[in-house]
C-alpha positions, 0 to 999 in steps of 0.5 A: 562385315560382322554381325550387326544391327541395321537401322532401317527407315522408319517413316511415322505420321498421323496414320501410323508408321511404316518401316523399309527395307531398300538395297537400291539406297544402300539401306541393306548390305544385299540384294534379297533374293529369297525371304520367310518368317518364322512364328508359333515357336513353342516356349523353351525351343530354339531356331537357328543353330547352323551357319551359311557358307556363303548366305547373308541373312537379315533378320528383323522382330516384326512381332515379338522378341527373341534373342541371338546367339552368335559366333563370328568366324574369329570365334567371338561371341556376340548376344543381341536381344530383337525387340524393335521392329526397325532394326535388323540384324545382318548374320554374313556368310559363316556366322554361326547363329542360335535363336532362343527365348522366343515371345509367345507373338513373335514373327521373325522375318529373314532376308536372305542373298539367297535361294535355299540351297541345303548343302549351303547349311553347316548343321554341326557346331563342331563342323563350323568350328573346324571348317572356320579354323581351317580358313 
């Protein structure tokens, strides 16, 4: 599966809006194991640049904007713009992913398939491309 933009359920009435993340209705490609959000990232810097060997992510606008830069294992590369907060964007296992123009409010959450595990990281673009070419 590529990267793509989940629609999560959104339930709205008079008392306002309230959004779910369920993978017991196959709303998420992943039982979550592990989440964390990030916020006060300071203008002109970015999150992300690293892929996963094996973890899926779910990353979800709860506040703010932000935007995505990613390459897919084939070498595509895929841009989405994060401003709605019941959309969320799956990242699978060996897609490389750079997150930059943060809003000054941002808080993004990730939904992760699993525990942090830092030899799971690939840090180097290069390393990433050569270990996607080897595959």
């Amino acid at each position: 599966m590529k990267s793509q933009i989940f629609k999560l359920k959104e339930i709205t009435d008079e008392r306002g809006a309230l959004c779910v993340a369920d993978f017991s209705d196959n709303t998420l490609p992943f039982e979550i194991k592990r989440a964390f959000w990030i916020y006060d990232v300071p203008h002109g810097k970015q999150r992300g640049e690293h892929a996963h060997r094996t973890c899926e992510e779910l990353l979800i606008p709860i506040q703010g904007s932000f935007t995505a830069h990613i390459i897919t294992p084939d070498k595509e590369e895929m841009i989405f713009t994060m401003n709605n907060r019941s959309e969320a964007l799956y990242i699978p296992p060996m897609t490389w992913c750079r997150f930059s123009n943060f809003t000054i409010d941002c808080v993004c959450l990730c939904l992760a398939s699993e525990n942090y595990f830092k030899e799971g990281y690939i840090n180097d673009l290069s390393t990433f491309l050569k270990e996607v070419k080897k595959a």
